[in-house]
C-alpha positions in Angstrom: 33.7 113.9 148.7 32.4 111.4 150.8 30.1 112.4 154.5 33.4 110.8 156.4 35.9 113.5 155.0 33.4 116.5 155.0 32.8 115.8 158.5 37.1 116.2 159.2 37.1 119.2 156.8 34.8 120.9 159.4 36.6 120.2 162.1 40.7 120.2 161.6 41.6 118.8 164.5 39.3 115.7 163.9 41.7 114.8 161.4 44.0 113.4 163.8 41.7 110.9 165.5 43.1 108.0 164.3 46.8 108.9 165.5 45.4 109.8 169.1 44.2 105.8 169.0 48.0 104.6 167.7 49.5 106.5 170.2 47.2 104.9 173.2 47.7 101.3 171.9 51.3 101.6 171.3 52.0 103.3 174.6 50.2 100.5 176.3 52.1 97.8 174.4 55.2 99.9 175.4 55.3 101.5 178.3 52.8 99.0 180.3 55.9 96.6 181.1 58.1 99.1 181.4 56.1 100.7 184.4 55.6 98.0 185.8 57.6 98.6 189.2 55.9 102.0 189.4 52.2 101.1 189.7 50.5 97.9 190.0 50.4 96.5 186.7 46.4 95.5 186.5 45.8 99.3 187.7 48.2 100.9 185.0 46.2 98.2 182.2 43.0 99.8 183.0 44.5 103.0 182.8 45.6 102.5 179.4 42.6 100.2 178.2 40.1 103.0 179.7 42.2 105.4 177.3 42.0 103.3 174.2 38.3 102.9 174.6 38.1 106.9 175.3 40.3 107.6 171.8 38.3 104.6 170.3 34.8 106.4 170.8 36.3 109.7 169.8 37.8 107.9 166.7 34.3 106.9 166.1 32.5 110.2 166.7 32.2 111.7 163.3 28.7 110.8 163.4 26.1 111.1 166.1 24.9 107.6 166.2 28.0 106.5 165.8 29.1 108.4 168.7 25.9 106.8 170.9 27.0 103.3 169.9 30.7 103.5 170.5 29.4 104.9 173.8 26.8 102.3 174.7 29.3 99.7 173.9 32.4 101.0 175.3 30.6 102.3 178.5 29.9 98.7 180.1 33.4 97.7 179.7 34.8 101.2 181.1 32.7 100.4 183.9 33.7 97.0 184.5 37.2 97.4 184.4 37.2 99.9 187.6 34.0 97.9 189.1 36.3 94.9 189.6 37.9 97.0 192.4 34.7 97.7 194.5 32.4 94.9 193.5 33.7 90.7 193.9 33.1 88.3 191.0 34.3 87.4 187.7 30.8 88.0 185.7 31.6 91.9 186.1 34.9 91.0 184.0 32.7 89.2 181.7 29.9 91.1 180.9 32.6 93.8 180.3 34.7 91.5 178.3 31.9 91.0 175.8 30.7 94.5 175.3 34.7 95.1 174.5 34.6 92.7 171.9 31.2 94.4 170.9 33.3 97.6 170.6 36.4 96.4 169.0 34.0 95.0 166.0 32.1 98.0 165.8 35.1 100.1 165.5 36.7 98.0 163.2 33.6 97.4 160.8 33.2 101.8 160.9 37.0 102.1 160.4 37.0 99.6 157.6 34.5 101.6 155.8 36.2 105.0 156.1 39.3 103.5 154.9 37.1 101.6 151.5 35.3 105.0 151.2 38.5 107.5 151.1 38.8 108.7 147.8 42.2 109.9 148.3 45.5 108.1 150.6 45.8 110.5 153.4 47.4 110.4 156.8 44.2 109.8 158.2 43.5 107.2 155.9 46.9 105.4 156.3 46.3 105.9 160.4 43.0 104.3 159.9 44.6 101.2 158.7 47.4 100.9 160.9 44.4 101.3 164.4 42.0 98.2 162.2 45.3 95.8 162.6 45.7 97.4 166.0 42.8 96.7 167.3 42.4 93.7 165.6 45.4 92.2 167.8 43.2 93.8 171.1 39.9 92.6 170.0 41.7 89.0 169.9 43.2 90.1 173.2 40.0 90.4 174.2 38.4 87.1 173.2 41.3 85.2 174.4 40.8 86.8 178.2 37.2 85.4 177.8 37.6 82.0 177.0 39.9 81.6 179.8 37.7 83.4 182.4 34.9 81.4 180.9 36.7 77.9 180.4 40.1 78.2 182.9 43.2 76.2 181.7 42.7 77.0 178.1 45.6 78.2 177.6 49.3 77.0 179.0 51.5 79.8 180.0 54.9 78.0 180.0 56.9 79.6 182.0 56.0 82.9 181.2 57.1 86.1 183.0 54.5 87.9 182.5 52.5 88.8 185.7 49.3 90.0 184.3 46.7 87.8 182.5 45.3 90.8 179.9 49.4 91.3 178.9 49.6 87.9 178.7 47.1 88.0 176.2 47.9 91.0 174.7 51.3 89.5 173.7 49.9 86.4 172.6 47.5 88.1 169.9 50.3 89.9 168.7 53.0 87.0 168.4 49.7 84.9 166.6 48.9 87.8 164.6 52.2 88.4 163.2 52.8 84.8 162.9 55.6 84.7 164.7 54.5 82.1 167.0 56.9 81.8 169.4 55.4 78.6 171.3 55.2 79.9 174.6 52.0 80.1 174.9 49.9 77.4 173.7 46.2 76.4 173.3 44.9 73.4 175.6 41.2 73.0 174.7 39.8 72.5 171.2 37.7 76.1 171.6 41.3 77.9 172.2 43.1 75.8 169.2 39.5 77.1 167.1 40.4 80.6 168.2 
C-alpha cells in the first residue's frame, strides 16, 4: 500500500477529493453561462476559479509539503483575481496568471503520480484522471489568457458571443483539446499557432 492511499485510509472523507475538484470545474463550465444574467460574469468566474484553486489545494493536501506548495502557488493567483477589483493594471493579472499555470502543473505532475502509484482502479483513482484532463483544458486556459494579455491580437475571436475573455478561453482549450476544432477561434501570431 502506497503513502498516497494510507494517507485516504486515515481519513474517509479524503477519499472524495478528487470529485469535490470535477464538481467545481464542471459547474464552472456549466453553470458560468448559464448565470450569466444573474451576476456579472467576470465576478461569478472568479467565484468559481477561486473554488477550483480552493478544491485544487485540498486535492493536493495529503501531504504537508504538498499542502504548503499548492498554497504558495495558488495563493498569488487567489489574490490576484480579487486584487484586479481594488488595484489598476494588467501585471496583477499576470503575475497571477503565471503562478496559476505554476499550480495547474504542480497539480497535474502530483495527480499523475497518484494515479501511476494506485495499485488498485478505484473511484478515487478513476476521479484522479478525469481532474488531470480537466485541468489540463484550464492550465491551457490559462496560458492562452497570458499570451494575449502579454502579446494582444493573438488570437481572433470571430464573431464570438462570448463576453468574457477567461470563457473565451476556457472554451477554446476545450474545443482544441477534444479536437473538435470548430474554427472560431483562431491563432494570429506564430507564439499562439506554437501554443
Amino acid at each position: 500500500m502506497n503513502e498516497d492511499t494510507r494517507g485516504a485510509d486515515i481519513h474517509p472523507w479524503f477519499k472524495s477529493r478528487f470529485l469535490y475538484l470535477i464538481v467545481t470545474i464542471l459547474a464552472m463550465i456549466l453553470l458560468a453561462p448559464h448565470l450569466q444574467g444573474f451576476a456579472g460574469i467576470s465576478l461569478l468566474l472568479d467565484i468559481f476559479f477561486s473554488i477550483i484553486f480552493i478544491a485544487g489545494i485540498y486535492a493536493l493536501s495529503h501531504k504537508k509539503y504538498h499542502l504548503f506548495l499548492a498554497i504558495v502557488l495558488a495563493a498569488p493567483m487567489i489574490l490576484s483575481l480579487w486584487a484586479k477589483y481594488i488595484l489598476v493594471g494588467s501585471y496583477i493579472i499576470i503575475v497571477g496568471r503565471i503562478f496559476g499555470l505554476l499550480f495547474f502543473g504542480f497539480a497535474i505532475f502530483q495527480i499523475v503520480q497518484f494515479v501511476y502509484r494506485a495499485e488498485d482502479i478505484t473511484k478515487d483513482v478513476i476521479f484522479a484522471a478525469i481532474v488531470v484532463y480537466l485541468l489540463l483544458a484550464e492550465m491551457w486556459a490559462f496560458t492562452y489568457s497570458l499570451l494575449e494579455l502579454l502579446q494582444p491580437g493573438s488570437f481572433n475571436f470571430g464573431s464570438s458571443k462570448i463576453q468574457e475573455a477567461d470563457l473565451i478561453f476556457v472554451y477554446y482549450s476545450f474545443v482544441t483539446l477534444t479536437t473538435l476544432g470548430y474554427g472560431d477561434i483562431t491563432p494570429l501570431t506564430e507564439k499562439a499557432t506554437s501554443l
